[in-house]
BALOBA-1460 file (C-alpha; in Angstrom, 3 decimals):
// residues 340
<rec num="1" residu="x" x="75.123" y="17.226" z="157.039"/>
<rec num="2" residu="x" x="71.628" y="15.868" z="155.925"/>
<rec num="3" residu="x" x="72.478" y="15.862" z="152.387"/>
<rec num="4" residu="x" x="75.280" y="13.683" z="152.578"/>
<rec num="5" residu="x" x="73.714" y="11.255" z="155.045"/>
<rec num="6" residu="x" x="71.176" y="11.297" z="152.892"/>
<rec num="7" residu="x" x="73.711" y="10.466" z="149.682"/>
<rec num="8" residu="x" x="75.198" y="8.251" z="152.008"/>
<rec num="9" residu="x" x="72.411" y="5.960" z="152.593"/>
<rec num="10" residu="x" x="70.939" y="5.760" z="149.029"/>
<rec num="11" residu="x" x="74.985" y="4.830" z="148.036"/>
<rec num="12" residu="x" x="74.849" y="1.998" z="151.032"/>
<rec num="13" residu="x" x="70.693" y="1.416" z="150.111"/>
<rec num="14" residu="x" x="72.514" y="0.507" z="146.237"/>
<rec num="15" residu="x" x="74.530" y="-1.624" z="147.367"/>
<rec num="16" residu="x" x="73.049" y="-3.668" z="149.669"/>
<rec num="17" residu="x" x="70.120" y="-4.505" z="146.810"/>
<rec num="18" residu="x" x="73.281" y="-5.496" z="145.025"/>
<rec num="19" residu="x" x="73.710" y="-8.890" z="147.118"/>
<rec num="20" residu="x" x="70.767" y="-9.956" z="147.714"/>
<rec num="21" residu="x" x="70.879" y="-12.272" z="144.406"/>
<rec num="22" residu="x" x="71.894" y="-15.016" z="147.293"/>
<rec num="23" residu="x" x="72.002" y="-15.056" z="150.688"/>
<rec num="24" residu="x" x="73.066" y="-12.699" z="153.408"/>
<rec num="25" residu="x" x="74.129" y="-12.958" z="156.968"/>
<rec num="26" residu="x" x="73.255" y="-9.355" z="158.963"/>
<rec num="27" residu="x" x="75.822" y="-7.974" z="161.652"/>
<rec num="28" residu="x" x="75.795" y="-5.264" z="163.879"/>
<rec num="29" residu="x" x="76.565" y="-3.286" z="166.548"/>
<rec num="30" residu="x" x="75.022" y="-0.932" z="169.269"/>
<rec num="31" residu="x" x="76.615" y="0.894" z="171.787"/>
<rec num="32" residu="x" x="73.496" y="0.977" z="173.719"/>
<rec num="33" residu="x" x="74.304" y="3.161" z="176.842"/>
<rec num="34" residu="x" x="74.407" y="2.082" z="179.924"/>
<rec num="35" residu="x" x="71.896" y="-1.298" z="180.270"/>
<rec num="36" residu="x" x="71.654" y="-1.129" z="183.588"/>
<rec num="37" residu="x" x="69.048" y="-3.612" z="185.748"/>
<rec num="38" residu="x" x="68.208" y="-1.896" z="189.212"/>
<rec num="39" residu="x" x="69.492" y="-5.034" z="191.406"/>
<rec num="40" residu="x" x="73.147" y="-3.682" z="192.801"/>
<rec num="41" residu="x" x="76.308" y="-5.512" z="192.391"/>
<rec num="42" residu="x" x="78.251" y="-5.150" z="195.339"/>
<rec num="43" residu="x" x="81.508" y="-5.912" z="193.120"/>
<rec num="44" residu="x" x="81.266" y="-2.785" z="190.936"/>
<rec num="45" residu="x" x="80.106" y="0.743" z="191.142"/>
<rec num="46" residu="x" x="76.565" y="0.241" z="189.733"/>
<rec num="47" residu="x" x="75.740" y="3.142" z="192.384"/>
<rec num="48" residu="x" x="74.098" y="5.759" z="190.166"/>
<rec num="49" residu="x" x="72.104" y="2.954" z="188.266"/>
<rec num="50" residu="x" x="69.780" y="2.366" z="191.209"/>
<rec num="51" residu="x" x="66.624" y="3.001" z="193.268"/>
<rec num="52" residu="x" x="67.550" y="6.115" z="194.693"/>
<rec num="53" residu="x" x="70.661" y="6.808" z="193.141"/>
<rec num="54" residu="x" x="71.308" y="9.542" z="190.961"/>
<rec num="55" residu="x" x="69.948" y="8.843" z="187.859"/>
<rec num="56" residu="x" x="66.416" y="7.562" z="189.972"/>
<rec num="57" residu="x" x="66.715" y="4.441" z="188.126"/>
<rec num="58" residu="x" x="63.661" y="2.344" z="188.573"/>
<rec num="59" residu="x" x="61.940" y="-0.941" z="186.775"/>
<rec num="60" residu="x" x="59.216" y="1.467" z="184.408"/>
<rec num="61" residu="x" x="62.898" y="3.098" z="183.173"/>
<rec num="62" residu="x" x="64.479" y="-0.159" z="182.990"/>
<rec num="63" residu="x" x="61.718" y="-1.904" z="181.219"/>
<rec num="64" residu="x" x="61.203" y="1.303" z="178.726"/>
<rec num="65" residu="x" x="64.995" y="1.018" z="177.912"/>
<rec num="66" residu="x" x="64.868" y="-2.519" z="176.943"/>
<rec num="67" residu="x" x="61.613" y="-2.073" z="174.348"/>
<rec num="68" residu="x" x="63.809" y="1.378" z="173.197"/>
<rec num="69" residu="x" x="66.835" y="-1.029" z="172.245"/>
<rec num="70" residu="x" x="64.655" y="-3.747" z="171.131"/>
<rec num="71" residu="x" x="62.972" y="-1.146" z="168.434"/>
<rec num="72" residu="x" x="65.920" y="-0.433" z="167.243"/>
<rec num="73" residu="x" x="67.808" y="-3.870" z="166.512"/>
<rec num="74" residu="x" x="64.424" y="-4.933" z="164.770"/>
<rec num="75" residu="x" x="64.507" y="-2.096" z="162.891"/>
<rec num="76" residu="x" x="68.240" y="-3.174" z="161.364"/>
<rec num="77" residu="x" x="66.160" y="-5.131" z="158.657"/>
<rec num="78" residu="x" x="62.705" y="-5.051" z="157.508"/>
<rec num="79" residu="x" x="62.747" y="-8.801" z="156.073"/>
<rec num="80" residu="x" x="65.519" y="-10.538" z="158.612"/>
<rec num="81" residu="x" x="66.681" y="-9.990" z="162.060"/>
<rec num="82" residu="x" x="70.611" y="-9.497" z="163.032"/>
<rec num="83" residu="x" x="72.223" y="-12.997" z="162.776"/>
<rec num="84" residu="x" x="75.060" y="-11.645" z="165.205"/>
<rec num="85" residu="x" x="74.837" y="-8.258" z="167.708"/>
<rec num="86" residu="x" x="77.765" y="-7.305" z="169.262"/>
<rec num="87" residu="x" x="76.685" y="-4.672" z="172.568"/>
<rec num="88" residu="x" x="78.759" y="-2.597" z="174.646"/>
<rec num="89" residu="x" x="77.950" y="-0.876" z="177.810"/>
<rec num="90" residu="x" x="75.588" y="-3.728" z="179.104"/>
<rec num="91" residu="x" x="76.066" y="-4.810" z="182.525"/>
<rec num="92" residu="x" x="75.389" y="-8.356" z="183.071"/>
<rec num="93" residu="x" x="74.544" y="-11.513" z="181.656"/>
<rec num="94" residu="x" x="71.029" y="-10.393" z="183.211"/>
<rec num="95" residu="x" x="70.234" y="-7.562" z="181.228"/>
<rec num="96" residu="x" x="71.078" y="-9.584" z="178.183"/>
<rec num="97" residu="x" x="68.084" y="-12.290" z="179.047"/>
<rec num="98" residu="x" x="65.690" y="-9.397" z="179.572"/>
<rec num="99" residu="x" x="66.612" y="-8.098" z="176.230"/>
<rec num="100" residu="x" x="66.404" y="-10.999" z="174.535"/>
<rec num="101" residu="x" x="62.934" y="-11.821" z="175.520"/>
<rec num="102" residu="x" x="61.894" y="-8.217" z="175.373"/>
<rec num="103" residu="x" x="62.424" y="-8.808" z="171.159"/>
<rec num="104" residu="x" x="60.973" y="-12.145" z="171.370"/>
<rec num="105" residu="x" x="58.974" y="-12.789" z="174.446"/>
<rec num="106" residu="x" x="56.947" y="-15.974" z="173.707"/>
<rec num="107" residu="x" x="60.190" y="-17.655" z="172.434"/>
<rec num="108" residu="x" x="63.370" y="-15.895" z="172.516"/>
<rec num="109" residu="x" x="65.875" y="-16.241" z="169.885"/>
<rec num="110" residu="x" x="69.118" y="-14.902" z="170.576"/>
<rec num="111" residu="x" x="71.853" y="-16.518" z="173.282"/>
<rec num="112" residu="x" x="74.262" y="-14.285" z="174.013"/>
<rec num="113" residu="x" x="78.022" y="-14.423" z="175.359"/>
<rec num="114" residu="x" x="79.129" y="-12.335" z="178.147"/>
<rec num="115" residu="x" x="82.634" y="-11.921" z="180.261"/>
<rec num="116" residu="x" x="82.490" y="-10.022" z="183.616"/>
<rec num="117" residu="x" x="85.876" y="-7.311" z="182.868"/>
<rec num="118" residu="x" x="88.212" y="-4.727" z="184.929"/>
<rec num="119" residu="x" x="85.870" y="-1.908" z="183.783"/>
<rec num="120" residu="x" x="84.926" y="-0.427" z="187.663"/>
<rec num="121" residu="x" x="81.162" y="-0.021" z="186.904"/>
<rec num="122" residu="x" x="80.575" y="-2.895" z="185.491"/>
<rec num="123" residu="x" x="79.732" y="-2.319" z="181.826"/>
<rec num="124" residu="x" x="80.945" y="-4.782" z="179.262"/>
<rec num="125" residu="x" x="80.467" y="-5.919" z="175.725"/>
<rec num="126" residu="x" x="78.749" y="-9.230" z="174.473"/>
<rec num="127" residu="x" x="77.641" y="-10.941" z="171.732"/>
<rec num="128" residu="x" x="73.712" y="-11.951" z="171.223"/>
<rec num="129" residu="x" x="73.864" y="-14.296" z="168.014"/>
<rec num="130" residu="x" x="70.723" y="-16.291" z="166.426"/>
<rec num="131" residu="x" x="71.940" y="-20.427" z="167.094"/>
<rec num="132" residu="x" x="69.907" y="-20.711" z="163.954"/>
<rec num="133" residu="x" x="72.080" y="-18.939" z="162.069"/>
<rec num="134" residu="x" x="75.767" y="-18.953" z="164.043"/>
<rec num="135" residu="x" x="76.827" y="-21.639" z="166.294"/>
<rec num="136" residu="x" x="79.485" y="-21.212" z="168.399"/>
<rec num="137" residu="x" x="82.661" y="-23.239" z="168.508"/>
<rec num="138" residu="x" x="84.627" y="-21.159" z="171.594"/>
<rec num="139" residu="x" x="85.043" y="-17.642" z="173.184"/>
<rec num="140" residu="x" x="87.331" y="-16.129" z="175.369"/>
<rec num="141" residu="x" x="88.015" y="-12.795" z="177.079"/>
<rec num="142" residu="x" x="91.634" y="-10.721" z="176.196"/>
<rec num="143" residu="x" x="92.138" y="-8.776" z="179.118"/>
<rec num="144" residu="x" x="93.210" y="-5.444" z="178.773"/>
<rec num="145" residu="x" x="94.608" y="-4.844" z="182.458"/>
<rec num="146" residu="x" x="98.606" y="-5.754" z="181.538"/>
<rec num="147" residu="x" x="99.430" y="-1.652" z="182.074"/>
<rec num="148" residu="x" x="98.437" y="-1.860" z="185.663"/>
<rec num="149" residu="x" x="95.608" y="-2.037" z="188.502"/>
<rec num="150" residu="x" x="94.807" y="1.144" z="188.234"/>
<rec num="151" residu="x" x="94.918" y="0.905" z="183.909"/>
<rec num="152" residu="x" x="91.881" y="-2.033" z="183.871"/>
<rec num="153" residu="x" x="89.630" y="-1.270" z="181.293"/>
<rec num="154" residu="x" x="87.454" y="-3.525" z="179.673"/>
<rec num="155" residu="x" x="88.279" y="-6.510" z="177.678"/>
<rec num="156" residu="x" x="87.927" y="-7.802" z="174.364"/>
<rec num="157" residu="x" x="85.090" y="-10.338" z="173.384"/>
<rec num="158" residu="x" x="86.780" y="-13.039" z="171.350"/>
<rec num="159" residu="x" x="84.104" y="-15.297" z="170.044"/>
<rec num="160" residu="x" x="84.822" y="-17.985" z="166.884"/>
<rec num="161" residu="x" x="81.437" y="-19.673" z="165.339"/>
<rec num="162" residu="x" x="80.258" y="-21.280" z="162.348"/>
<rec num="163" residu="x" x="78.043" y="-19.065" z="160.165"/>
<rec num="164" residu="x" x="74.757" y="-20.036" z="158.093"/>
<rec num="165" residu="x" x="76.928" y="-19.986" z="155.272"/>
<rec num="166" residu="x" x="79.564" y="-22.988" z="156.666"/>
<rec num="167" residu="x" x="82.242" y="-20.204" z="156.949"/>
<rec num="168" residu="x" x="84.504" y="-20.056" z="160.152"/>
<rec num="169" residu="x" x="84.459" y="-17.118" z="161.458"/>
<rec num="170" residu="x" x="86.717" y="-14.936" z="164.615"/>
<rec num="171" residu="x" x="84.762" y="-12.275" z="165.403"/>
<rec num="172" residu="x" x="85.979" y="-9.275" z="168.410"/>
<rec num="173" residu="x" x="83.567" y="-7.195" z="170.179"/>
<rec num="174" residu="x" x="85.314" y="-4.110" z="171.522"/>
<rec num="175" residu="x" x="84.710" y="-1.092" z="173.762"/>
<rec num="176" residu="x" x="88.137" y="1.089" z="174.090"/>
<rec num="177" residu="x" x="88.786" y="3.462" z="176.444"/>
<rec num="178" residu="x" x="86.927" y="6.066" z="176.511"/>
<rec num="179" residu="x" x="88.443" y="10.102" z="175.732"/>
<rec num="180" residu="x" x="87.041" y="11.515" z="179.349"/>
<rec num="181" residu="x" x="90.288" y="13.473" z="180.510"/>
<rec num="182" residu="x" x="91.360" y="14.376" z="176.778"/>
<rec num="183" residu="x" x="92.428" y="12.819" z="173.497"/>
<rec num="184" residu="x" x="95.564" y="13.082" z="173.704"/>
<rec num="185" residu="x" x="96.276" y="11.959" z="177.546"/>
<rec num="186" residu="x" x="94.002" y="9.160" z="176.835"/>
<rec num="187" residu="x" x="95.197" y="7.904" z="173.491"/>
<rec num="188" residu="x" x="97.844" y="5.707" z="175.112"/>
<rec num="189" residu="x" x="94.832" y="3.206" z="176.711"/>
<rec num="190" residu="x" x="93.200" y="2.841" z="173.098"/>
<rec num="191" residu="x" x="96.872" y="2.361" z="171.333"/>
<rec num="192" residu="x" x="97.452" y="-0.377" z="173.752"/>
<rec num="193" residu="x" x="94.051" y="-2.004" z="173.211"/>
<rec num="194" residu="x" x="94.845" y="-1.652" z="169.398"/>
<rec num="195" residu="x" x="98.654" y="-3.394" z="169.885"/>
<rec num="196" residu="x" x="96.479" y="-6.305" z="171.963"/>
<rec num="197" residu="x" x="94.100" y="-7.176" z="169.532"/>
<rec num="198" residu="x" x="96.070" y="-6.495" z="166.732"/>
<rec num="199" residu="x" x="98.343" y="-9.476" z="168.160"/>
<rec num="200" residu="x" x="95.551" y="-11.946" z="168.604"/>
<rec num="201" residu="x" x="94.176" y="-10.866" z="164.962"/>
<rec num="202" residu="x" x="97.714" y="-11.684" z="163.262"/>
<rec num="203" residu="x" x="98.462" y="-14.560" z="165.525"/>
<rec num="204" residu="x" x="95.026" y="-15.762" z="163.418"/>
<rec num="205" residu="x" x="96.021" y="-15.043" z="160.132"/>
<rec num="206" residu="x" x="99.683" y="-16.468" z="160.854"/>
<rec num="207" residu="x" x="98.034" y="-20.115" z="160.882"/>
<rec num="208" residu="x" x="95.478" y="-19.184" z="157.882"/>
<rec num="209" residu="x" x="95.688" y="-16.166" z="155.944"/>
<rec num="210" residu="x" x="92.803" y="-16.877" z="154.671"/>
<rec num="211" residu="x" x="90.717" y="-16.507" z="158.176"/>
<rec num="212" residu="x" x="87.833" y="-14.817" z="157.560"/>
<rec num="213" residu="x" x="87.652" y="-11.858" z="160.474"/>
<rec num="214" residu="x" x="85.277" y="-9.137" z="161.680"/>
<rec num="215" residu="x" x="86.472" y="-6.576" z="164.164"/>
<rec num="216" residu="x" x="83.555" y="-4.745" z="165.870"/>
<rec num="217" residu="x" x="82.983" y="-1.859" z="168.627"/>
<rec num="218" residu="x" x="82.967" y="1.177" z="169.780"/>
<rec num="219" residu="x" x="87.116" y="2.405" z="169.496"/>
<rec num="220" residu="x" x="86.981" y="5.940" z="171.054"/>
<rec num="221" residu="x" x="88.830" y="6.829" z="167.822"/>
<rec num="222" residu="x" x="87.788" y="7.542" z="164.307"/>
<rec num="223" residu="x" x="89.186" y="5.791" z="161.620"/>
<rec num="224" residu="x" x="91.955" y="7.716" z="160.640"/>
<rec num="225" residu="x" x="93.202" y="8.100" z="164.399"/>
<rec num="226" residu="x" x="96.521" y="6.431" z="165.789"/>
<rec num="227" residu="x" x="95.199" y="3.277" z="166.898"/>
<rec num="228" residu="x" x="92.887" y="2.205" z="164.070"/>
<rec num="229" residu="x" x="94.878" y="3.450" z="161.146"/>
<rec num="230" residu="x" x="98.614" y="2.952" z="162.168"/>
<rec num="231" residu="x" x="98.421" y="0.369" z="164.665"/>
<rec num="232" residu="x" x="95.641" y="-1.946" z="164.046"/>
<rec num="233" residu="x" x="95.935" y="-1.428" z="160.692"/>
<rec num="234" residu="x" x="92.787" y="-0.949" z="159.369"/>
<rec num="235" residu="x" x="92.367" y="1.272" z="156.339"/>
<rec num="236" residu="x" x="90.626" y="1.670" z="153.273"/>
<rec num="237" residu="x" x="92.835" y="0.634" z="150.389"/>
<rec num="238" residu="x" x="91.357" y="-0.883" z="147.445"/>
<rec num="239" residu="x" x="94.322" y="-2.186" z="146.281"/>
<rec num="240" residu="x" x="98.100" y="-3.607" z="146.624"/>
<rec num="241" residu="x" x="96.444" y="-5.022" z="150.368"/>
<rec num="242" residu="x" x="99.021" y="-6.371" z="152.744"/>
<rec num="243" residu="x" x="98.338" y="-9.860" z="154.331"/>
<rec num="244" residu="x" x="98.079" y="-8.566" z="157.448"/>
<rec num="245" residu="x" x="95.405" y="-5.071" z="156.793"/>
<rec num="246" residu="x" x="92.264" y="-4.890" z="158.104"/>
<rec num="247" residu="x" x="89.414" y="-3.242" z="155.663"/>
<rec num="248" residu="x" x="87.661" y="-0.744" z="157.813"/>
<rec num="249" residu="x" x="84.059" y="-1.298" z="156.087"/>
<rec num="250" residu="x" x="83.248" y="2.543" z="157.947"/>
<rec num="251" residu="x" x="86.227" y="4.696" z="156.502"/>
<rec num="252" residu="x" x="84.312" y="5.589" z="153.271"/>
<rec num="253" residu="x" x="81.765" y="6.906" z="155.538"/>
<rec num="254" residu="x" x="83.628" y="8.944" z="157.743"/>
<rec num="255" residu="x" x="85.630" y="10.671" z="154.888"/>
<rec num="256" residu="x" x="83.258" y="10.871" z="152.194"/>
<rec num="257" residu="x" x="79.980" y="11.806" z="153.964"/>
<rec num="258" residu="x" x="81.330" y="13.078" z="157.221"/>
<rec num="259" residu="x" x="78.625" y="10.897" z="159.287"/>
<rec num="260" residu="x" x="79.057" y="9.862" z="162.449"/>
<rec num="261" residu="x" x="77.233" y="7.564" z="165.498"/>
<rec num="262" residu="x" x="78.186" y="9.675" z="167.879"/>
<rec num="263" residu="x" x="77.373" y="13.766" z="168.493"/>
<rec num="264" residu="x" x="79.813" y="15.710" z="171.005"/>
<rec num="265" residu="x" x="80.586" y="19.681" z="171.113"/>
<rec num="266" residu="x" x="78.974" y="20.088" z="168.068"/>
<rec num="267" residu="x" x="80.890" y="18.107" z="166.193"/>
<rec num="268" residu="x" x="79.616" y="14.003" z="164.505"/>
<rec num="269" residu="x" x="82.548" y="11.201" z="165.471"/>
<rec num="270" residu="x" x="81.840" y="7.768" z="164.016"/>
<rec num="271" residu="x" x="83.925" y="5.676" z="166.920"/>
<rec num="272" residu="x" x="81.385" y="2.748" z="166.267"/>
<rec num="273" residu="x" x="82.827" y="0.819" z="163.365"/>
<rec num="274" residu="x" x="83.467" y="-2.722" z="161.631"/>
<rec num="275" residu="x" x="86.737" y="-3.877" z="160.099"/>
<rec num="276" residu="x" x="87.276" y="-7.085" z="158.251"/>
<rec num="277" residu="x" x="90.327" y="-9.401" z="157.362"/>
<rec num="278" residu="x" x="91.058" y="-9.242" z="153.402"/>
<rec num="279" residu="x" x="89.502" y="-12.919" z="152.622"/>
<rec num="280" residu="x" x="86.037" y="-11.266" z="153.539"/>
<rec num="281" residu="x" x="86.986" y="-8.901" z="150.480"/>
<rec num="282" residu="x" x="88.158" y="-11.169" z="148.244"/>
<rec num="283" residu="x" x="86.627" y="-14.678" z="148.811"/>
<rec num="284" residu="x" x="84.759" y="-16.156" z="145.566"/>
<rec num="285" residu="x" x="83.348" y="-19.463" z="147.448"/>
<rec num="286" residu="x" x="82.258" y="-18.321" z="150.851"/>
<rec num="287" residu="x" x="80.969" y="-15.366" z="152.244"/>
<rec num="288" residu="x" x="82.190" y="-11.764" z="151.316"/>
<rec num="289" residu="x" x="81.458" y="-8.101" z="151.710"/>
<rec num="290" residu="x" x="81.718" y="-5.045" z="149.371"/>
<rec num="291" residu="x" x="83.779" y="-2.321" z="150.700"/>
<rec num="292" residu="x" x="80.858" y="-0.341" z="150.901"/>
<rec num="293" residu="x" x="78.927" y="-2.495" z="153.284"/>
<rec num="294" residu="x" x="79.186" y="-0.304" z="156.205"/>
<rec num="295" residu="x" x="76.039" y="1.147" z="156.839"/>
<rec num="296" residu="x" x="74.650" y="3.449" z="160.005"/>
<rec num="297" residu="x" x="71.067" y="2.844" z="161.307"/>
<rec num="298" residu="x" x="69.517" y="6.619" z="161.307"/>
<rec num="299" residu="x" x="65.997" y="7.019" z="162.074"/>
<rec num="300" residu="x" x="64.488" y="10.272" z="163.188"/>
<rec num="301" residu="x" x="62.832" y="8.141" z="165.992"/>
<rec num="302" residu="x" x="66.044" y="7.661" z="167.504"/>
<rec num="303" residu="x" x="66.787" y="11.621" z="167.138"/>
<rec num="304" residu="x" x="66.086" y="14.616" z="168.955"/>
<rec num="305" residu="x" x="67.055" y="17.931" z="168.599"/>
<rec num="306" residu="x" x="69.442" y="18.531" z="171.748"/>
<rec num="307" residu="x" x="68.793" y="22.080" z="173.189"/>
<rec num="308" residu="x" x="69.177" y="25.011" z="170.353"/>
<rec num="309" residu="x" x="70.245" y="22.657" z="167.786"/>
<rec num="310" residu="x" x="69.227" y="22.668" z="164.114"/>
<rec num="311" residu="x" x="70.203" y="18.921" z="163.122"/>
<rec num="312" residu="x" x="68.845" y="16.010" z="164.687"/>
<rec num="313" residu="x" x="71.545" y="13.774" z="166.864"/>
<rec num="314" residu="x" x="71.011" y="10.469" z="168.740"/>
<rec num="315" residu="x" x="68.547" y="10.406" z="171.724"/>
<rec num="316" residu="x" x="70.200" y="9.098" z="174.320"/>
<rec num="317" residu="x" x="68.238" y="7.885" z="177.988"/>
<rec num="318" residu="x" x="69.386" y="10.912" z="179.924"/>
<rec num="319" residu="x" x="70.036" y="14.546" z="178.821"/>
<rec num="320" residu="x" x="72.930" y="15.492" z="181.338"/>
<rec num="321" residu="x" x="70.561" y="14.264" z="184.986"/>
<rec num="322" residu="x" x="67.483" y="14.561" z="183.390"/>
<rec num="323" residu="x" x="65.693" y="11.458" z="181.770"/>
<rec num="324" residu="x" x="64.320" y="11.774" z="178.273"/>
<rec num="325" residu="x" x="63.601" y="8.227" z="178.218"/>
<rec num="326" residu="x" x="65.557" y="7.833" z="174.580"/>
<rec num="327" residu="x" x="67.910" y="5.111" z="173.127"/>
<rec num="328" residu="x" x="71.684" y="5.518" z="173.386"/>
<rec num="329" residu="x" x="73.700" y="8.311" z="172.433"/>
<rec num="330" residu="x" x="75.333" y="6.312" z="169.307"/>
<rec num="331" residu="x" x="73.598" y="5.057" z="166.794"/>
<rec num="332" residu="x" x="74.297" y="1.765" z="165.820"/>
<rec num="333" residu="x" x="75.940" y="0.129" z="162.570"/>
<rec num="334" residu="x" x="75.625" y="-3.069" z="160.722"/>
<rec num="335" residu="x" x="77.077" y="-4.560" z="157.306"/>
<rec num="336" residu="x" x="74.693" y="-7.209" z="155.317"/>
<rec num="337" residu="x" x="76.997" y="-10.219" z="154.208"/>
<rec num="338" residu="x" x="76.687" y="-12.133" z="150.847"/>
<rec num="339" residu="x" x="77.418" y="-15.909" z="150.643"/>
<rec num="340" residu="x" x="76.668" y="-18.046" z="147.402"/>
């Protein structure tokens, strides 16, 4: 496994010195595990996130968590920050402000967009995005509740913004149902989240086919599962592209060096991926991405060896109820952007 992450990022380390003869606009996205504060929200079940609750969440935890995730998004780049982050698992616009000023504390740079969803405890996605460098022109939420009360999960971040570059673009920030109670039982939620935004995607590219697109999150799914391959439609080809295909900037990865962001049952999963719409492939003028863009952010700082195990895999805050005081269990990804 460490020789072909390690092939894997002096491939991706190639080709990102390969666009830096202009400019570049830096994207990511972190699954970052449960950002909790410690005030409660009597509308959700922030109950094990608190003073006394099960995980003995306090303020030192909460304040070590925020300079944990803020190491890590400044690590993304050694000569730029992230122009755009999308998050999942954070809970509130609160957490958001903290983390913001916990990278920048005399002047913070990023604003950030966040949606209260149906997810019962309360942890959503977001956007943080650099106003320097991506100005927003609207956002909306796409619920994800139409199979029922008791179906809610959390909604899609739709945001559309102007980049450094001058180029439009419509940007999702997902987090899919998750696999707890088996693949298979469970795969229904993320097709359905796939059919919903694969609707709002084509609806986009209906009125311009040449809409530039990114598609970020954490899926649930690998690339080659059900709902990313068949339904969204979000693959890999090089060639003979339909108008309508996603390029999934993280299928390369998965199938060629069998990395992953996430470690479960001894086994590497990369559900944290980027897709974009074909313009970002092909574009001449504007900005554009090589198809091997995607990139994973793997330090050993963010690793630990889990128990008996050999390899390194990510540290997350908790080991099971004990606190290790680590990052997230995913590791993040991000894809550098060339414009002229």
């Amino acid at each position: 496994m460490k020789i072909f992450i390690a092939l894997f990022l002096i491939f991706s380390s190639l080709s990102l010195m390969s666009q830096t003869a202009g400019k570049e606009f830096l994207v990511m996205f972190y699954n970052v595990e449960n950002l909790f504060d410690t005030i409660d929200d009597p509308k959700v079940n922030d109950n094990e996130f608190l003073p006394g609750g099960k995980k003995e969440w306090n303020s030192d935890r909460y304040y070590a968590k925020l300079a944990n995730l803020s190491k890590v998004i400044l690590a993304v780049d050694s000569n730029a920050i992230p122009d755009i982050i999308g998050l999942s698992e954070v809970e509130n616009k609160s957490v958001l402000k903290d983390l913001a000023r916990t990278m920048h504390y005399k002047k913070p740079v990023y604003q950030y967009i966040h949606e209260d969803s149906g997810d019962p405890r309360g942890i959503d996605v977001a956007l943080m995005y650099n106003p320097n460098r991506f100005t927003v022109i609207s956002y909306s939420s796409i619920p994800m509740n139409q199979m029922g009360e008791s179906q809610k999960t959390r909604d899609i971040l739709y945001v559309k913004g102007r980049a450094s570059s001058g180029d439009t673009l419509h940007v999702f920030v997902n987090h899919w149902k998750s696999r707890v109670g088996g693949e298979q039982s469970t795969e229904i939620k993320r097709v359905f989240c796939a059919m919903t935004l694969k609707a709002k995607v084509d609806s986009i590219l209906q009125i311009d086919p040449a809409s530039n697109i990114i598609v970020m999150g954490d899926f649930n799914d690998d690339p080659e599962n059900k709902s990313i391959f068949q339904i969204l439609q979000a693959n890999n080809k090089r060639k003979n592209r339909e108008a309508f295909e996603l390029f999934n900037l993280f299928s390369d990865v998965h199938n060629f060096f069998g990395a992953g962001t996430l470690f479960y049952d001894k086994a590497w999963y990369l559900f944290d991926q980027m897709m974009v719409s074909n313009n970002l492939l092909l574009n001449d003028k504007g900005m554009k991405v090589k198809p091997d863009a995607g990139s994973i952010l793997n330090y050993d700082w963010m690793t630990y060896r889990e128990g008996q195990r050999t390899q390194l895999v990510p540290k997350p805050t908790y080991e099971g109820k004990e606190y290790i005081g680590g990052y997230s269990d995913h590791l993040p990804v991000f894809v550098k952007f060339a414009y002229p």
